[in-house]
Kinemage of the C-alpha trace (Angstrom):
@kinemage 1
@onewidth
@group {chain A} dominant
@subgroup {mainchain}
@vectorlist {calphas} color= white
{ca unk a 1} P 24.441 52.435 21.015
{ca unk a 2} L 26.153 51.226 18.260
{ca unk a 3} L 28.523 47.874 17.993
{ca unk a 4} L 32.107 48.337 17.402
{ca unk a 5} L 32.915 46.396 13.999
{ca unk a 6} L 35.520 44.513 15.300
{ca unk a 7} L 33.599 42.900 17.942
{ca unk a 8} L 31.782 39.724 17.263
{ca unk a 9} L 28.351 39.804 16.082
{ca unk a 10} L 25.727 38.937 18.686
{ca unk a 11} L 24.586 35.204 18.747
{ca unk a 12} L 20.610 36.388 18.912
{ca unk a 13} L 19.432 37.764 15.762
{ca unk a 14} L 16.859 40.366 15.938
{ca unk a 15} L 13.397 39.346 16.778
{ca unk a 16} L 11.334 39.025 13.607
{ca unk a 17} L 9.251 42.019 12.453
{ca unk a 18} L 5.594 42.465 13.293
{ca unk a 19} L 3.541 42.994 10.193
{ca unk a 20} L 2.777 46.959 9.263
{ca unk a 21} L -0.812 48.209 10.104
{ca unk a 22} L -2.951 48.332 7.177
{ca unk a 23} L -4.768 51.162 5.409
{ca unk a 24} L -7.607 51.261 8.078
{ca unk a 25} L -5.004 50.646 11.110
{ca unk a 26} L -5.191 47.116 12.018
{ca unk a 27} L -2.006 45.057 11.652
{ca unk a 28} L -1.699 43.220 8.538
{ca unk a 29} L -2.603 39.334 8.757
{ca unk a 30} L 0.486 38.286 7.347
{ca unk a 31} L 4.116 39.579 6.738
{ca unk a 32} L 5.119 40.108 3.123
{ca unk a 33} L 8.011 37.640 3.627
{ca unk a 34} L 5.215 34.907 4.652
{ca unk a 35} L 2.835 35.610 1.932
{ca unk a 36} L 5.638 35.259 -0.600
{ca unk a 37} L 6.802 31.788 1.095
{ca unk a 38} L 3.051 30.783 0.650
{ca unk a 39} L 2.641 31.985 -2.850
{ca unk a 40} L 5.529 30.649 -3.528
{ca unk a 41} L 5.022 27.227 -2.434
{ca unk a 42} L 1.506 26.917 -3.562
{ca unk a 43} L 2.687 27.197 -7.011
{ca unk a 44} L 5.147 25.166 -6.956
{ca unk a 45} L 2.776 22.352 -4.864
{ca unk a 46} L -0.483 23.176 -7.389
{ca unk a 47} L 2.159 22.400 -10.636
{ca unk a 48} L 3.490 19.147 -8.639
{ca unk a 49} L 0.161 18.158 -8.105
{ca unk a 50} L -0.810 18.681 -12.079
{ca unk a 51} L 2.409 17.125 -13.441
{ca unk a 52} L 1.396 13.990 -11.034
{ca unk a 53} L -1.813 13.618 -12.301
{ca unk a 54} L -0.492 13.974 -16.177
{ca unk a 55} L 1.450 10.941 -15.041
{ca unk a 56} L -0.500 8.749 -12.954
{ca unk a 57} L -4.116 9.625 -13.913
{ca unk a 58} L -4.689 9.323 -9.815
{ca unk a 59} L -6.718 12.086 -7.844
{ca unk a 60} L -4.949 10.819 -4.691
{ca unk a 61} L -1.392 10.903 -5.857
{ca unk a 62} L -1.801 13.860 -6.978
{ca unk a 63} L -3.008 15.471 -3.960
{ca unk a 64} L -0.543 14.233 -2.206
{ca unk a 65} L 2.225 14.694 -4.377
{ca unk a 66} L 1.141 18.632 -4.097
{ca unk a 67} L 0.669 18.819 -0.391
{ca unk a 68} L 4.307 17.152 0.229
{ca unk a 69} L 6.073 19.807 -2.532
{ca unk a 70} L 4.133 22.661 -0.891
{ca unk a 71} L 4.814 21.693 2.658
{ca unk a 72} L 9.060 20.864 1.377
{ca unk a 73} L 9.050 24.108 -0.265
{ca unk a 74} L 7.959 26.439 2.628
{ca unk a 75} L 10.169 24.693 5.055
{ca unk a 76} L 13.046 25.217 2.112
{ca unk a 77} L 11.756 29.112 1.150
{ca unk a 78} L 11.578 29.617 4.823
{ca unk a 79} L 15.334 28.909 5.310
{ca unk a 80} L 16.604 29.876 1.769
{ca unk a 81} L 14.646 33.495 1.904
{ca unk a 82} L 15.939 36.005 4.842
């Protein structure tokens, strides 16, 4: 059944997708969208974390420097990328 195009568009959007089974079967762990939000904000978190240190010369601010970028930029990919 198809929607007429001058109806409005429903307010649910589809359910996400479940990951594609693998080469052997199983489902995969993780989507391909996820794994590029996590990539994604890994790198940006790791180079955070390495420009803080460069800076501060402090293990700890580093760290957490990285951790807050990584967690910002997942909640930011995960909105941003559809």
């Amino acid at each position: 059944m198809t929607r007429d195009p001058h109806s409005p568009a429903s307010a649910h959007p589809d359910p996400p997708s479940t990951p594609e089974p693998g080469p052997d079967g199983k489902p995969a762990l993780l989507s391909q969208r996820t794994a590029l939000i996590l990539f994604i904000a890994v790198v940006i978190g790791v180079s955070a974390g390495v420009l803080t240190f460069f800076a501060e010369k402090s293990y700890p601010k580093a760290a957490l420097a990285g951790l807050l970028t990584t967690g910002g930029c997942m909640v930011g990919l995960h909105s941003l990328i559809d």
